[in-house]
Backbone as CSV, one residue per row, in Angstrom:
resi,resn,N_x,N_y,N_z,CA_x,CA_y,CA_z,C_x,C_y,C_z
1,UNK,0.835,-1.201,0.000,0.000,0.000,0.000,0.868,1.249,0.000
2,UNK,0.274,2.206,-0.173,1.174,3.357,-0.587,1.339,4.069,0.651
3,UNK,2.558,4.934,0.803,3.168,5.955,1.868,2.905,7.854,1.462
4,UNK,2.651,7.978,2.096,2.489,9.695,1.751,3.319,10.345,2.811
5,UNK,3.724,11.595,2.216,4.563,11.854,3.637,4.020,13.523,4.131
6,UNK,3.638,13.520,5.418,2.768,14.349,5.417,3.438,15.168,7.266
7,UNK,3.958,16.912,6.782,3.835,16.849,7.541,5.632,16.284,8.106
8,UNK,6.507,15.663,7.072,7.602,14.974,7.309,7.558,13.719,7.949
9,UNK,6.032,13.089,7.976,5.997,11.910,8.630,5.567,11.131,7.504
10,UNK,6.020,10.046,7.606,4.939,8.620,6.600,3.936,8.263,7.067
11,UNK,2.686,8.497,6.429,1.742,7.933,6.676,0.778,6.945,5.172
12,UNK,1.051,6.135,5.907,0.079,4.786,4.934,-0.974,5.322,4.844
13,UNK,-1.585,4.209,3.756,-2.749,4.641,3.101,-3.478,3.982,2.257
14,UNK,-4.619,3.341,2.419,-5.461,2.691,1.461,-6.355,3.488,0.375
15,UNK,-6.491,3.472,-1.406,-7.184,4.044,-1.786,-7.939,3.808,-2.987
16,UNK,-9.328,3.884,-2.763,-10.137,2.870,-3.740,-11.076,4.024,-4.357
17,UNK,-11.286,3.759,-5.871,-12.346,4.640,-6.185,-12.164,5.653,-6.860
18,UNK,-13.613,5.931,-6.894,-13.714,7.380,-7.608,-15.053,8.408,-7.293
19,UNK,-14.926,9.828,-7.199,-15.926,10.282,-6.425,-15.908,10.906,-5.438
20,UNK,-16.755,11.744,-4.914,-16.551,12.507,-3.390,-16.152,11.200,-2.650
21,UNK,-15.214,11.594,-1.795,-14.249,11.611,-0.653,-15.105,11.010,0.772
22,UNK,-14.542,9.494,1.344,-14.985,9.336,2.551,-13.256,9.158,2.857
23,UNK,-12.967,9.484,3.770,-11.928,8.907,4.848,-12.191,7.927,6.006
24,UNK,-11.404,6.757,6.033,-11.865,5.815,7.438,-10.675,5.986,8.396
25,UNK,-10.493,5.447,9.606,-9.703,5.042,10.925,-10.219,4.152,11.624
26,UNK,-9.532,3.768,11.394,-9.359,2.105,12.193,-9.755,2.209,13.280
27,UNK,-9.482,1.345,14.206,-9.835,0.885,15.883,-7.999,1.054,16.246
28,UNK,-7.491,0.850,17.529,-6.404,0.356,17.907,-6.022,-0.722,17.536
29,UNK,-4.856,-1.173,17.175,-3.857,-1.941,16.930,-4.439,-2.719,15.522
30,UNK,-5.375,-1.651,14.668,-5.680,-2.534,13.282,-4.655,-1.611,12.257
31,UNK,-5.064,-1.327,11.107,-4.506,-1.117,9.953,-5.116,-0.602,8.882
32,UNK,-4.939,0.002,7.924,-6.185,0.682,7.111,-7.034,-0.736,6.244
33,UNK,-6.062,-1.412,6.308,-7.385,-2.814,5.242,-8.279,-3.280,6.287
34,UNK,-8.120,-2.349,7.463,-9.634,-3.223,8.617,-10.702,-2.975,7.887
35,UNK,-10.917,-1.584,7.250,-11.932,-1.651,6.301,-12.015,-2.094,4.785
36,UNK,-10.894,-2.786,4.266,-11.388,-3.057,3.063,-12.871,-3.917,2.541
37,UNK,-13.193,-5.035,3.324,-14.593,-5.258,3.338,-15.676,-4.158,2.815
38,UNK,-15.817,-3.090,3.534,-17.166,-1.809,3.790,-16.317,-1.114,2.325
39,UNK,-15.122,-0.940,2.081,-14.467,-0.341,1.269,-15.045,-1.063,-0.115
40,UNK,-15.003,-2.401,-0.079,-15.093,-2.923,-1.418,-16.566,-2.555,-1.904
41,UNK,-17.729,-2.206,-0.955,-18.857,-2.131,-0.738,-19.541,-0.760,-1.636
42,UNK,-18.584,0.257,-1.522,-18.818,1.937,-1.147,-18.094,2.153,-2.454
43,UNK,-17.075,1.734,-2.620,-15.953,2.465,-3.475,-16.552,2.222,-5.068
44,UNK,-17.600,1.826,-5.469,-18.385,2.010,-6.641,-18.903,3.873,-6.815
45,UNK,-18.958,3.966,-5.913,-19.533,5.211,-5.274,-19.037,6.590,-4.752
46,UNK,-17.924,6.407,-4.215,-17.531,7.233,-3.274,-15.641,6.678,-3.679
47,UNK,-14.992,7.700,-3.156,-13.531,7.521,-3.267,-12.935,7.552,-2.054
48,UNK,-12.733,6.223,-1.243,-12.424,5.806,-0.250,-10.711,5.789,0.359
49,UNK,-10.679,6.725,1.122,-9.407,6.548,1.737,-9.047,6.003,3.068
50,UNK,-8.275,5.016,2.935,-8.291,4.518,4.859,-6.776,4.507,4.953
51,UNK,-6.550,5.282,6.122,-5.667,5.961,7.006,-4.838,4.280,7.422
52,UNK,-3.392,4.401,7.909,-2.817,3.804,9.148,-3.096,4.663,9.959
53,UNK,-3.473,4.417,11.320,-3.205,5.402,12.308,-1.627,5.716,12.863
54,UNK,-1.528,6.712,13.562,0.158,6.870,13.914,0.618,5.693,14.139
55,UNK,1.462,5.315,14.449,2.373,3.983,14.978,2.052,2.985,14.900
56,UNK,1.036,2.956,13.767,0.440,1.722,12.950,0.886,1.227,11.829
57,UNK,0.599,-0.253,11.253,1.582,-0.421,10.520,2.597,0.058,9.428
58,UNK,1.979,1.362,8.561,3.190,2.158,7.607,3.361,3.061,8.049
59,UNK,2.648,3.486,9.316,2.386,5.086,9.508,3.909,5.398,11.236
60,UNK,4.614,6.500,10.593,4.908,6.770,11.663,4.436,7.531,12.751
61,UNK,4.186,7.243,14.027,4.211,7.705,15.342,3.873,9.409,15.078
62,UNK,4.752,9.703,14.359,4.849,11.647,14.720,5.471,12.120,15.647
63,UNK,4.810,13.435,16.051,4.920,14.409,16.603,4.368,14.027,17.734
64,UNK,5.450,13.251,18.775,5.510,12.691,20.423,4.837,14.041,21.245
65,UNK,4.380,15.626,21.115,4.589,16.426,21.895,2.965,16.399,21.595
66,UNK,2.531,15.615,20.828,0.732,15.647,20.870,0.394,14.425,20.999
67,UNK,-1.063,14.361,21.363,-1.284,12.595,21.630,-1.857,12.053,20.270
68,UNK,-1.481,10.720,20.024,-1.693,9.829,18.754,-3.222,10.529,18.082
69,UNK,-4.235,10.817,18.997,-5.546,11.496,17.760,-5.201,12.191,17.277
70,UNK,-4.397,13.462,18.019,-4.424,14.925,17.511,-3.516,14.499,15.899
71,UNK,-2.256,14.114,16.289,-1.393,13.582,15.011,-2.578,12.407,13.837
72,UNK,-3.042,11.735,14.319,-4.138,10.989,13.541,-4.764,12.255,12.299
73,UNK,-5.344,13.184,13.487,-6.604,14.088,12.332,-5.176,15.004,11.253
74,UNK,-3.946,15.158,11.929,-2.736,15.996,10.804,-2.787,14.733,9.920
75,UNK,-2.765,13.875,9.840,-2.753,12.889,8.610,-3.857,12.966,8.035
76,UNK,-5.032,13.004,8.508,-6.413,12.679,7.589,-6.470,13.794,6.864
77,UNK,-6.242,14.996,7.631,-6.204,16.488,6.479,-5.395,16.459,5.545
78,UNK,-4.222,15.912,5.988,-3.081,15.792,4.830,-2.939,15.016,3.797
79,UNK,-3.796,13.595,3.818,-4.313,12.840,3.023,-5.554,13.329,2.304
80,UNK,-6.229,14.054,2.628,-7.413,15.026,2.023,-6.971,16.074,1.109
81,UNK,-5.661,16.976,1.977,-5.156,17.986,0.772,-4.539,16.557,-0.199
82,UNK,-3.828,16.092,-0.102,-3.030,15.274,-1.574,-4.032,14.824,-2.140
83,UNK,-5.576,14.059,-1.748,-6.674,14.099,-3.070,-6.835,15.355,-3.405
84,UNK,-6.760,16.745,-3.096,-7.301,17.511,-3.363,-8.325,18.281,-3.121
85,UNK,-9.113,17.819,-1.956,-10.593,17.474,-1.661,-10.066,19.101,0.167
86,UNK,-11.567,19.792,0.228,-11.378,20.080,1.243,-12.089,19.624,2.011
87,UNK,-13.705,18.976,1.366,-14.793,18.369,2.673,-14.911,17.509,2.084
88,UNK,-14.883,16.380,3.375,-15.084,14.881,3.073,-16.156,14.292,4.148
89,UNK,-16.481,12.975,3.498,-17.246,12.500,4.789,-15.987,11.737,5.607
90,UNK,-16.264,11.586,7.083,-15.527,10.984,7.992,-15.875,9.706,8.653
91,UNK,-15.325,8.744,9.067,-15.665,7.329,9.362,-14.734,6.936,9.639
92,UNK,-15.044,6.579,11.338,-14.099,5.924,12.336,-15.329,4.433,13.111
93,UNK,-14.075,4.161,13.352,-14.684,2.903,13.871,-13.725,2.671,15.758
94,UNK,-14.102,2.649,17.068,-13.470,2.936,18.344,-12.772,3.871,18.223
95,UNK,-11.084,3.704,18.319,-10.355,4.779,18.516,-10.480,5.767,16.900
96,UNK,-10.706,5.195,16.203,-11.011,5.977,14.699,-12.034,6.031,14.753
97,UNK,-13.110,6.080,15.767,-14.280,6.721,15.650,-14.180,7.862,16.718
98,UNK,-13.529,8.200,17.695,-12.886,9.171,18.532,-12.376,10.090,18.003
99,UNK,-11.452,9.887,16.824,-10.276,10.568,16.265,-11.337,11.123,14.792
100,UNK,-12.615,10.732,14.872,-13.143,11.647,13.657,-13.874,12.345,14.267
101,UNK,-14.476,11.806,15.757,-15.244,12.814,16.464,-14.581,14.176,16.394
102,UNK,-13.567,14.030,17.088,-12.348,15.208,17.250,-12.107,15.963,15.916
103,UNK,-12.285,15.604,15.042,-11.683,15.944,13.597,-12.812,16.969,13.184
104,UNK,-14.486,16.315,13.574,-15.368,16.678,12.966,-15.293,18.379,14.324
105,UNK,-15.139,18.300,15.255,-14.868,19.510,16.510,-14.046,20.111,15.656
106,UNK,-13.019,20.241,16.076,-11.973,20.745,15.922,-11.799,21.600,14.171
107,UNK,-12.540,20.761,12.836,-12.364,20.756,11.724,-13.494,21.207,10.928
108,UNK,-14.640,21.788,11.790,-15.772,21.510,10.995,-16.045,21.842,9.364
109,UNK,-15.435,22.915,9.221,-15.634,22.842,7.668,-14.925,22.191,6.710
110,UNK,-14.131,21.374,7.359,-13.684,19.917,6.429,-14.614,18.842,6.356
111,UNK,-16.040,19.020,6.696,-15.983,17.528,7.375,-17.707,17.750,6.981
112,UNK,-17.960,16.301,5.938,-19.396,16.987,5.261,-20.179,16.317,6.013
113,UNK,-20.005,14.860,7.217,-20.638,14.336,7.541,-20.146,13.057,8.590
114,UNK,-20.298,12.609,9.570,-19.785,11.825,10.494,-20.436,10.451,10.550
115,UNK,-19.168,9.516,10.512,-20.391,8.211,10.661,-19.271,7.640,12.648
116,UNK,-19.350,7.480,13.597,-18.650,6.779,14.377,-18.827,5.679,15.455
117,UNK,-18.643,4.840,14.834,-18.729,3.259,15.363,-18.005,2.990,16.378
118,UNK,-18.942,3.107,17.928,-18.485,3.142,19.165,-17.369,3.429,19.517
119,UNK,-17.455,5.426,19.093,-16.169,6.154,19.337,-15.654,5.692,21.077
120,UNK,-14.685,5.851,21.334,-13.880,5.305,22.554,-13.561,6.777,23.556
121,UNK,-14.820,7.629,23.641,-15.073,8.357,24.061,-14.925,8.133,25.672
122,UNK,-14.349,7.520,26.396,-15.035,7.059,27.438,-14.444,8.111,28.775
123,UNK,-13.993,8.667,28.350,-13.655,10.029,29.559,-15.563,10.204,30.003
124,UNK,-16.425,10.272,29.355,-17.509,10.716,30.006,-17.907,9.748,30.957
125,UNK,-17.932,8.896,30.697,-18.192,7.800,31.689,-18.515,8.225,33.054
126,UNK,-17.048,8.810,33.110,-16.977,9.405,34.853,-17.903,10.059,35.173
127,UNK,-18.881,10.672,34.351,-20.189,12.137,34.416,-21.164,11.057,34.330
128,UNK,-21.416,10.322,33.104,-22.675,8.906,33.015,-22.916,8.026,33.534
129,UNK,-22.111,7.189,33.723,-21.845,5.686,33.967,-21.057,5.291,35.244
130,UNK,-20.505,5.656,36.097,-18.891,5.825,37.259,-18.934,4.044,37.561
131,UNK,-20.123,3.570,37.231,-19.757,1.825,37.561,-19.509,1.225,36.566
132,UNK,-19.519,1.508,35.073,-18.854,1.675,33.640,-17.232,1.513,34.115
133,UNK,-16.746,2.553,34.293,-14.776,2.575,34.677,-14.951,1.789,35.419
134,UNK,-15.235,1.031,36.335,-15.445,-0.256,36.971,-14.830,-1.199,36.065
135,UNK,-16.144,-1.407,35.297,-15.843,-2.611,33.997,-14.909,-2.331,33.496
136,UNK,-15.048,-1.465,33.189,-13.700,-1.275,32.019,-12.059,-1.511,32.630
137,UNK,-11.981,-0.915,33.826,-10.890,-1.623,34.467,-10.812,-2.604,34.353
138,UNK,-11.794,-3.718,34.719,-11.563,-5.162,34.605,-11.215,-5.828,32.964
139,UNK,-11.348,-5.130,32.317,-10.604,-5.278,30.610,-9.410,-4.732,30.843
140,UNK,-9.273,-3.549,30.830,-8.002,-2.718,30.708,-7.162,-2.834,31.870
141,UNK,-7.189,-2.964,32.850,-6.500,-3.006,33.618,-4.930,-3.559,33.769
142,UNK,-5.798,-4.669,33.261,-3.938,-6.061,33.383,-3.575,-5.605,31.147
143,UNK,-4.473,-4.795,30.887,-3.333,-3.981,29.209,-2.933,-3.196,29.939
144,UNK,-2.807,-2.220,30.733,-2.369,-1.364,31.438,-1.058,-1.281,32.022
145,UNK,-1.469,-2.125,32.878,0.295,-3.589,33.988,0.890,-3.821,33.343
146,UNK,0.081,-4.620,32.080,1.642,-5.135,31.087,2.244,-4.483,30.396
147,UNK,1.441,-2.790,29.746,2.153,-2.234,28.900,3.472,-1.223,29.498
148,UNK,2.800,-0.814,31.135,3.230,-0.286,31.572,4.586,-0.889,32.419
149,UNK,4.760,-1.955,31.984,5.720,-2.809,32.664,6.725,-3.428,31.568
150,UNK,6.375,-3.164,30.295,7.221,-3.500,29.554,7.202,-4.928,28.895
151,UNK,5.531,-4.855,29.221,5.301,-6.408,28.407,4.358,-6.167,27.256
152,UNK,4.525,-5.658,26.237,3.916,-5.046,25.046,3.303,-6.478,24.285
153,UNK,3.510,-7.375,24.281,2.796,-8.638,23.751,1.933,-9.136,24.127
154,UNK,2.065,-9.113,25.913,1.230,-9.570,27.000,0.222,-8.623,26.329
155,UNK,0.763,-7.358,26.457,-0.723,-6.580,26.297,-1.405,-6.337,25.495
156,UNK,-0.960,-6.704,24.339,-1.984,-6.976,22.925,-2.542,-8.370,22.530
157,UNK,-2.696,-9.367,23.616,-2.792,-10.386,23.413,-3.844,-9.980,24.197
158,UNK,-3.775,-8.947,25.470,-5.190,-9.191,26.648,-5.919,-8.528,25.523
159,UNK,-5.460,-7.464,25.076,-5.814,-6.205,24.479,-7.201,-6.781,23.569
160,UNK,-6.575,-7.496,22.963,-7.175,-8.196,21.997,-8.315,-9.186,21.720
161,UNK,-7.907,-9.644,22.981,-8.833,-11.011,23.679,-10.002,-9.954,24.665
162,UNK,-9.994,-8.993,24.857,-11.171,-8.006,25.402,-11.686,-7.399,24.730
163,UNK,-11.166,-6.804,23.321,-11.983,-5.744,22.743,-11.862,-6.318,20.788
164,UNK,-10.861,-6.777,20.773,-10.953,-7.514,19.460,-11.737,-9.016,19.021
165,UNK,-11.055,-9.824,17.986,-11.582,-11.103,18.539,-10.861,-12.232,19.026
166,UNK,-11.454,-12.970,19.714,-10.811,-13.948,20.680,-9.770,-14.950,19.853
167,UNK,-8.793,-15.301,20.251,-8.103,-16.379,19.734,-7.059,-15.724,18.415
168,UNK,-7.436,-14.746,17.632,-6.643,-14.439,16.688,-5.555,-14.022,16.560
169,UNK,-4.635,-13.076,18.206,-3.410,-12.927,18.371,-2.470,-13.788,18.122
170,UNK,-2.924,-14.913,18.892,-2.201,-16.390,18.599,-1.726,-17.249,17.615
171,UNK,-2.968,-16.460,16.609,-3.041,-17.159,15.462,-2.208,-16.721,13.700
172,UNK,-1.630,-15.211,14.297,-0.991,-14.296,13.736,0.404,-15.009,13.439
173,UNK,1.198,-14.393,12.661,2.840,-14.626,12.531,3.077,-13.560,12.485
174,UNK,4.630,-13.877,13.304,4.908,-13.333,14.111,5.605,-11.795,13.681
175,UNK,5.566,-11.441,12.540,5.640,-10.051,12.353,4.074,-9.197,12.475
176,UNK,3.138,-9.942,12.335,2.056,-9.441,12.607,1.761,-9.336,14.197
177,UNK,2.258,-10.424,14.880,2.180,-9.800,16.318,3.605,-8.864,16.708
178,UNK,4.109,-8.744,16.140,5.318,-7.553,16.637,4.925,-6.339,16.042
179,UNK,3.783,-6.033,14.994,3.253,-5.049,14.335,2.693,-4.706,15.520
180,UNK,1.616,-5.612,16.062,0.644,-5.174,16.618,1.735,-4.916,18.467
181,UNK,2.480,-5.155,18.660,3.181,-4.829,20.172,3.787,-3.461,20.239
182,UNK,4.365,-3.229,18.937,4.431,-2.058,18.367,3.540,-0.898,18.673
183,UNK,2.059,-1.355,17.980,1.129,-0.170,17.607,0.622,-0.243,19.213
184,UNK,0.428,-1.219,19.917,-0.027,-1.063,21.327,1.070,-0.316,22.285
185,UNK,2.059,-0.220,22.149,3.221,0.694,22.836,3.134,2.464,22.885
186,UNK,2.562,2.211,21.471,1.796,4.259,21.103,0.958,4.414,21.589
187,UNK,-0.201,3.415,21.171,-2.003,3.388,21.878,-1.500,3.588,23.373
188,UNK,-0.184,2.678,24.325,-0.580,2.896,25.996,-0.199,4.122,26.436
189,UNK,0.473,4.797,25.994,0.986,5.892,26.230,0.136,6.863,25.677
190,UNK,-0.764,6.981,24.959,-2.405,8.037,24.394,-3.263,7.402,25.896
191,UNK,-3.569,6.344,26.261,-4.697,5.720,27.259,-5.632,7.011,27.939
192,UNK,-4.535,8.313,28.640,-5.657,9.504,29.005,-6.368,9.631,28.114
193,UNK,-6.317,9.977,27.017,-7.288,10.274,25.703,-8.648,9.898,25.595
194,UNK,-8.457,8.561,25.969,-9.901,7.694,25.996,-10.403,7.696,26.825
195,UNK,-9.919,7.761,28.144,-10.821,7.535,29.635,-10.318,8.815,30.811
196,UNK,-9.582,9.874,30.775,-9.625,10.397,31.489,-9.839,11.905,31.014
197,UNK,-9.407,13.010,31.496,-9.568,14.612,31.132,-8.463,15.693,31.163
198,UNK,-7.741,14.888,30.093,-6.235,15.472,29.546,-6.784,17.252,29.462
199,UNK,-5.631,18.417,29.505,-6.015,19.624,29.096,-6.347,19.395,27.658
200,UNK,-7.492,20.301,26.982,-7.800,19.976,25.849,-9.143,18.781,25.508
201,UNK,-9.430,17.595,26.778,-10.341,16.851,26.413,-11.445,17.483,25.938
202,UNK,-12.313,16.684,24.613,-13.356,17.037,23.732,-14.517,17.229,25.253
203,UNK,-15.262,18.122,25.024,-16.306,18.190,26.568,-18.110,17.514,25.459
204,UNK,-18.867,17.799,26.387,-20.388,17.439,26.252,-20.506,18.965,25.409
205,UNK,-20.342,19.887,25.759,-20.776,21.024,25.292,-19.871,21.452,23.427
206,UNK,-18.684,20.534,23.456,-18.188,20.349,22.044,-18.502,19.471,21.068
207,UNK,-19.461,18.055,21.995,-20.432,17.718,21.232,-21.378,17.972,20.718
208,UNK,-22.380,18.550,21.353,-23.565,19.558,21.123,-23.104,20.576,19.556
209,UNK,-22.164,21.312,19.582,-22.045,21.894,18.572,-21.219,21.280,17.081
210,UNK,-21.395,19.636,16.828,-20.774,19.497,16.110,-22.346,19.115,15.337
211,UNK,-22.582,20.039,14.444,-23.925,20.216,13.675,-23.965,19.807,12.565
212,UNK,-23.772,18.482,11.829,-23.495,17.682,10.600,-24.199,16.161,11.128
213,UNK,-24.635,15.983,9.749,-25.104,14.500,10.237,-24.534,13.331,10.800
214,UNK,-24.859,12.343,11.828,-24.059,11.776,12.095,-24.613,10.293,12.373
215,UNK,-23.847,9.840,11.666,-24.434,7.590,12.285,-23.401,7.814,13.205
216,UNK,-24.480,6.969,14.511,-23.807,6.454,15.596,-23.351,5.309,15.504
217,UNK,-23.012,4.084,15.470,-23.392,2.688,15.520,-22.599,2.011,16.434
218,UNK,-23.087,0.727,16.514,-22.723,-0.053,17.786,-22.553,-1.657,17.343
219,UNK,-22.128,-2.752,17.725,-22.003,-4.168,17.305,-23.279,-4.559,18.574
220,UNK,-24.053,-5.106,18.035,-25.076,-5.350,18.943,-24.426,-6.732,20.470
221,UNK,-23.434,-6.851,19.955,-22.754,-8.023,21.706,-21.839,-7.487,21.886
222,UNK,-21.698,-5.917,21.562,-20.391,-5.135,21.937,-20.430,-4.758,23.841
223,UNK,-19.507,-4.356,24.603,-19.280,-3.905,25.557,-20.193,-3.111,26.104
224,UNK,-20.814,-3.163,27.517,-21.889,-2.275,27.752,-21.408,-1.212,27.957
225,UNK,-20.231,-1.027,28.138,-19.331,0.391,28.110,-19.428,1.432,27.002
226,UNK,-19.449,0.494,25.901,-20.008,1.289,24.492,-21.148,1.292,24.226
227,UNK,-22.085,0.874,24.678,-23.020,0.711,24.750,-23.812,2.384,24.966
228,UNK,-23.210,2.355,26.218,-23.990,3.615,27.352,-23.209,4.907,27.005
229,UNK,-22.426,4.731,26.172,-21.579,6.272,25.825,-22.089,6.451,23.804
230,UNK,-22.368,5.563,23.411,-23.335,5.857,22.254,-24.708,6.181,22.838
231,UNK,-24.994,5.542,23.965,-26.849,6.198,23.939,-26.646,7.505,24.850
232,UNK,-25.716,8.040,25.112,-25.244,9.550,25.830,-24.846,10.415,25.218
233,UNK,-23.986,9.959,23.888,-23.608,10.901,22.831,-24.960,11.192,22.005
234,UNK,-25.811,10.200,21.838,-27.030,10.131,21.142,-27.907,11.575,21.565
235,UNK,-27.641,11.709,22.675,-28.558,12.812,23.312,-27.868,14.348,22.851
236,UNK,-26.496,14.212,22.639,-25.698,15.853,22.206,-25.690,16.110,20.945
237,UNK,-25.394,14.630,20.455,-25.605,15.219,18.685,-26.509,16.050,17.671
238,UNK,-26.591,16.882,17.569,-27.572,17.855,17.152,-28.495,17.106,15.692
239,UNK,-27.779,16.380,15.038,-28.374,15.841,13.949,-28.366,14.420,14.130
240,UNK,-28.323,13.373,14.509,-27.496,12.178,14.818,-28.629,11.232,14.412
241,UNK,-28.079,9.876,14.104,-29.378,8.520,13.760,-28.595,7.771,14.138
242,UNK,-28.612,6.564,14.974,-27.851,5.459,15.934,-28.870,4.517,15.261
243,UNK,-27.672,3.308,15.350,-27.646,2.201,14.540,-27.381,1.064,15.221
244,UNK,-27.443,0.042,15.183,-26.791,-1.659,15.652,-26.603,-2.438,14.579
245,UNK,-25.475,-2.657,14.388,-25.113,-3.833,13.808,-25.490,-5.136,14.373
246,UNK,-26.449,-6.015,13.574,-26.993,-7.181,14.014,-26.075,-8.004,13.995
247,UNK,-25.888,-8.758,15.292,-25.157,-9.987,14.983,-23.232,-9.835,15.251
248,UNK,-23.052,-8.652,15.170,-21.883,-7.992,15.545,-21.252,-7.329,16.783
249,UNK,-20.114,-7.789,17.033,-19.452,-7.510,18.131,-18.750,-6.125,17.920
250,UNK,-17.549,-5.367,18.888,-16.870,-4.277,18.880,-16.835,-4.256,17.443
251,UNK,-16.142,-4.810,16.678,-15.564,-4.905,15.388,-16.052,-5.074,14.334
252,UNK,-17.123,-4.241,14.072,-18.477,-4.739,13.049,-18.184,-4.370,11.617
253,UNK,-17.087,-3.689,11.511,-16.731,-3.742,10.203,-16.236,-4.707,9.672
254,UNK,-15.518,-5.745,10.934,-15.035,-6.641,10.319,-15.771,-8.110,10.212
255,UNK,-16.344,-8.099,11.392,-17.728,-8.894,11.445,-18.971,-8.908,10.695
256,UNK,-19.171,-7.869,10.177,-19.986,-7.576,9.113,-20.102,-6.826,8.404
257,UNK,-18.986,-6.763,6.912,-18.811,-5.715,6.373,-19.640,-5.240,5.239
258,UNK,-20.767,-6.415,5.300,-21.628,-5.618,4.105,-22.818,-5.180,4.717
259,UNK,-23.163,-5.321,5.912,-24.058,-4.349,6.903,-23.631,-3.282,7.083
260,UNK,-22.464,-2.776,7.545,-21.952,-1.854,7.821,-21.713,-1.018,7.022
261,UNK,-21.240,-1.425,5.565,-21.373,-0.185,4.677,-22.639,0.094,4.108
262,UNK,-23.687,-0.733,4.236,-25.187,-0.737,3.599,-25.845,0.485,4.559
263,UNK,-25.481,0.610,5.908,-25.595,1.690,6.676,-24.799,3.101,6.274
264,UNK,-23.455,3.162,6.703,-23.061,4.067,5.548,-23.589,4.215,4.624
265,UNK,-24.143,3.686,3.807,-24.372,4.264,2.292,-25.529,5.023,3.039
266,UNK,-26.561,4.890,3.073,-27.478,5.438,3.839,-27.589,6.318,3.903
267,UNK,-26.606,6.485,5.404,-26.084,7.946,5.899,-25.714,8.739,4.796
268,UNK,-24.348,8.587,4.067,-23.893,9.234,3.455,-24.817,9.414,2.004
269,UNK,-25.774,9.018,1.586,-26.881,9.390,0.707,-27.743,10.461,1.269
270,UNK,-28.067,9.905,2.560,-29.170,10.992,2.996,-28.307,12.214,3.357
271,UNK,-27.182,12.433,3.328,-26.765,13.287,4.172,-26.329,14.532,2.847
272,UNK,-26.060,13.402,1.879,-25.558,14.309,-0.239,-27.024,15.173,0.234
273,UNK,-28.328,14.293,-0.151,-29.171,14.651,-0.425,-29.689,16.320,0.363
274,UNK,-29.374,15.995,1.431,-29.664,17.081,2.448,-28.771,18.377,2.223
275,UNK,-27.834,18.611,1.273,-26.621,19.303,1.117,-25.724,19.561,1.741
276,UNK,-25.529,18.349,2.394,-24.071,18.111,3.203,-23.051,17.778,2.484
């Protein structure tokens, strides 16, 4: 797949198509072909670009003095100026559904329309849910110990076996699990991002004003953690339509990738139509 260098960094890049402009982002410790599935789906249609995230497999790390989203959304713009394009639709899926939330804040007149698949929003928690960070400790916790201890395998193996799918770390070779010990070494060191209130965290009141259409969606046997922070974001989004993927876990793009873009299309039809 191809390298762009953006910014003085390399960043990978998947690119299919022809047509107004969607951009995707991955989850943690995936890669931009997590979406080729939904990609093969759309890209009749639409001109599909999917990102590495920083310190993912082609993409370098960056600029250490910001955390992995902020550097995430300098790549997606920068992959947007080299199509040429200034507004695109956006589509993240967990931590790439976080990192478009932020994109769509921070970016709004880049950004014609939001789709984000149980963004990893979970700093609110502490305001919604406080027996939520409970659970979620009991996932994250021992990724936490191990990453923070210098066991980067350990922790993409728990990592993985909690929020990805079961059994497949194992089942990897072994440059694919040193990819992925790798990309979990950047992700532990971002961890405030997702669950606590770094200076700068996105607030309730920066949700509220992100005024573009937006699919929520969820894997219907996903985490009740994501669960309760999609039906909370549901309430700020000024334009928003929430979704379930039937039959699908965290990872519903990959679990079901022709549901998932059949939704997208959707969105991103109704949203042309509306003059977004």
């Amino acid at each position: 797949m191809p390298v762009a260098d953006i910014g003085g960094y390399k960043a990978g890049y998947l690119d299919k198509g022809e047509g107004d402009l969607i951009v995707f982002a991955h989850c943690s410790l995936g890669y931009s072909g997590f979406w080729k599935g939904v990609i093969a789906e759309l890209s009749d249609t639409w001109r599909c670009i999917s990102i590495d995230l920083p310190g993912h497999a082609q993409s370098d790390r960056g600029n250490q003095d910001i955390s992995l989203q902020h550097q995430a959304i300098e790549y997606v713009l920068g992959l947007a100026d080299m199509a040429g394009v200034k507004r695109f639709h956006a589509v993240g899926l967990s931590l790439g559904g976080a990192i478009m939330t932020r994109l769509a804040h921070h970016h709004p007149a880049r950004v014609r329309s939001l789709a984000a698949f149980e963004p990893i929003l979970f700093h609110f928690l502490h305001n919604w849910a406080p027996e939520e960070i409970e659970n979620d400790r009991k996932v994250m916790g021992p990724v936490r110990e191990a990453a923070n201890n210098g066991r980067p395998y350990e922790a993409a193996r728990i990592f993985m076996e909690g929020w990805g799918q079961p059994g497949q770390y194992d089942k990897m070779p072994k440059a694919g699990q040193d990819a992925i010990a790798t990309a979990l070494t950047h992700v532990a060191r971002d961890f405030p991002w997702g669950s606590q209130w770094p200076e700068g965290q996105i607030t309730e009141e920066d949700i509220t004003r992100i005024d573009k259409p937006v699919l929520l969606g969820e894997g219907e046997t996903t985490h009740n953690s994501a669960k309760v922070v999609n039906r909370e974001l549901a309430k700020l989004f000024p334009k928003v339509e929430s979704c379930v993927v039937k039959g699908a876990g965290h990872l519903s793009a990959v679990d079901d990738p022709k549901q998932v873009a059949t939704l997208i299309r959707t969105h991103l039809e109704n949203a042309e139509v509306a003059g977004y």
